[in-house]
C-alpha positions as CSV (number, residue, x, y, z in Angstrom):
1,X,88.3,93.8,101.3
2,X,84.8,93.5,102.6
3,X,81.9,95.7,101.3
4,X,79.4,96.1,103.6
5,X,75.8,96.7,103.0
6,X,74.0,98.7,100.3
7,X,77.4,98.2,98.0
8,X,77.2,95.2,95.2
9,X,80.6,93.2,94.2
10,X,80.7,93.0,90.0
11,X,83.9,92.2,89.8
12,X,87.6,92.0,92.1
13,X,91.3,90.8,91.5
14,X,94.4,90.7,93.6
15,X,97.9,91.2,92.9
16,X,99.9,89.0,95.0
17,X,103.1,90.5,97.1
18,X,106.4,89.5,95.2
19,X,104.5,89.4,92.1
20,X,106.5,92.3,89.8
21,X,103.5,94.3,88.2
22,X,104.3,95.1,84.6
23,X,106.1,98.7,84.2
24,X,104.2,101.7,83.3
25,X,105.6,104.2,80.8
26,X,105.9,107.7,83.0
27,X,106.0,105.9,86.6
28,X,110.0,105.6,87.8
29,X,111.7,103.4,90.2
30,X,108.9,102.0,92.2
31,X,106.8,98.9,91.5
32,X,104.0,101.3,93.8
33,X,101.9,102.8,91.0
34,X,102.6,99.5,88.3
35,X,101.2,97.7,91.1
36,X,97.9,100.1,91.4
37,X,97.4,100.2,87.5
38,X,97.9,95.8,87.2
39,X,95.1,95.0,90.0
40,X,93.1,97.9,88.6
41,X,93.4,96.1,84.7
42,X,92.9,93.0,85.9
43,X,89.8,93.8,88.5
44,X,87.8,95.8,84.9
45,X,89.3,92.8,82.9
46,X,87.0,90.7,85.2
47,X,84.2,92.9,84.9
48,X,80.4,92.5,83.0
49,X,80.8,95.5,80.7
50,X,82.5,98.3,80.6
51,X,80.7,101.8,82.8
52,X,82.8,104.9,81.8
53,X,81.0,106.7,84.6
54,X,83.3,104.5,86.9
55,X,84.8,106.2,90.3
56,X,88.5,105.3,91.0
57,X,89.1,105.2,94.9
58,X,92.5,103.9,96.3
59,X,93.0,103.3,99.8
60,X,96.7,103.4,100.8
61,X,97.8,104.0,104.8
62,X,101.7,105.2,103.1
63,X,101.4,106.0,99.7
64,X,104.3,105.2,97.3
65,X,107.2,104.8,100.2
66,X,109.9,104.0,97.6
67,X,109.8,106.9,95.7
68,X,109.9,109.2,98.6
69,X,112.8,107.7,100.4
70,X,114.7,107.9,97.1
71,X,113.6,111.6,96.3
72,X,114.4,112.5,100.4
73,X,117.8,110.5,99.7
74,X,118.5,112.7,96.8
75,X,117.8,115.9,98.3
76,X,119.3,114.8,101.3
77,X,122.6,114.1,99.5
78,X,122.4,117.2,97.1
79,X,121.5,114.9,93.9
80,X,119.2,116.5,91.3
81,X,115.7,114.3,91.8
82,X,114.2,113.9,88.5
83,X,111.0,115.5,86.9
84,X,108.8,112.4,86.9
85,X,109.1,112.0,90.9
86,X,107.2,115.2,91.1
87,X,104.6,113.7,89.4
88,X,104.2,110.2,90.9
89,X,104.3,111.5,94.2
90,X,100.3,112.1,94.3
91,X,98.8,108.7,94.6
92,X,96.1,110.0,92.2
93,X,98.6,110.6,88.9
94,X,98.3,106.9,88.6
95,X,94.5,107.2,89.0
96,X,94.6,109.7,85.7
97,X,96.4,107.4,83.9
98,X,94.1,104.4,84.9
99,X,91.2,107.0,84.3
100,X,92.7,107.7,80.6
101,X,93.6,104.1,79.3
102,X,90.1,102.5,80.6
103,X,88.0,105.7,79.2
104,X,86.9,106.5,83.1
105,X,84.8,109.5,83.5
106,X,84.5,109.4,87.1
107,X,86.0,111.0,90.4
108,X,89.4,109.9,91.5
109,X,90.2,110.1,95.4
110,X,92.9,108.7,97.6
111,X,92.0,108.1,101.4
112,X,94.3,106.0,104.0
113,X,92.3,103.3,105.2
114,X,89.7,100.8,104.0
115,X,86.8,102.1,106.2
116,X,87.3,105.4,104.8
117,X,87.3,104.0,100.8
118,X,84.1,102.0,101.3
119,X,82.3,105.4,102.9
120,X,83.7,107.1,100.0
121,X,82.5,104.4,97.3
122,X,78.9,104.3,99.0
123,X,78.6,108.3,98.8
124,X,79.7,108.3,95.1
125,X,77.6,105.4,94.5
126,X,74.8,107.1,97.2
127,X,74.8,110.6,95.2
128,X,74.7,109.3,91.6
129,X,78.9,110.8,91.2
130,X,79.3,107.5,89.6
131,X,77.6,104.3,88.2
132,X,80.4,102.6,89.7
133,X,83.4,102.4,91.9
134,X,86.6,100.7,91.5
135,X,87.8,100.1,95.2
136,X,91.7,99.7,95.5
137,X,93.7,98.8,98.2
138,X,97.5,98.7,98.5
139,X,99.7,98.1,101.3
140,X,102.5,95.7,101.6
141,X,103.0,95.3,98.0
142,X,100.0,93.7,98.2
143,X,96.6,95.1,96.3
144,X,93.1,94.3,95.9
145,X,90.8,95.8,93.5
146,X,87.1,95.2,93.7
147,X,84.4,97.1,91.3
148,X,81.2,97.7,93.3
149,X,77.6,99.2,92.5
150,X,75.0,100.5,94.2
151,X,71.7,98.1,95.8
152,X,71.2,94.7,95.3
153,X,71.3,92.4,92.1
């Protein structure tokens, strides 16, 4: 994921494709939000200190594809769809419980491509929304987390 001027890299992690992410109490069926939550962990693992007043932004084109073709399935077929899917199905329920277990204070947002998560990053960052941003992109069962900051070193 490249970041472009005025933004500075503190810290990033990748979680490779066929890699299972650990399972997350409250998340069903698809290894979508795990997946968001381990590159996340490992990505503030990595970083200097902890900044409550961290920004989550993920950047995903489809969103959790699993879970909706199983839920569609389901209603498709008349099956009862559990409570939980409802839930998961905003890409940012996995950005509250990120949010939650880290002790981040700042905005959460979703947006579908990369351009669109580093504009969003820099205006956060640009505004003083957030001392930091924690950048994370998923597609392919493949993410990349990277925790930026504002200027230069």
């Amino acid at each position: 994921m490249m970041t472009g001027s005025g933004l500075r890299t503190l810290a990033t992690a990748e979680w490779p494709a066929g890699s299972e992410p650990p399972r997350i109490a409250g998340f069903v069926h698809s290894d979508f939000n795990p997946l968001v939550a381990a590159v996340a962990a490992r990505c503030l693992e990595a970083a200097p200190e902890p900044e409550p007043d961290t920004a989550l932004v993920l950047v995903t084109d489809l969103g959790d594809v699993d879970s909706a073709v199983h839920v569609a399935k389901a209603v498709d077929g008349g099956s009862r769809v559990g409570p939980l899917f409802f839930f998961q199905s905003v890409p940012n329920a996995v950005l509250g419980h990120i949010a939650a277990k880290w002790g981040l204070s700042g905005p959460v947002s979703c947006l579908c491509d990369a351009a669109a998560g580093l504009d969003a990053a820099r205006g956060l960052l640009g505004d003083g929304d957030a001392a930091r941003v924690l950048l994370i992109d998923v597609s392919g069962g493949r993410a990349t987390a990277v925790l930026l900051a504002g200027g230069t070193p």
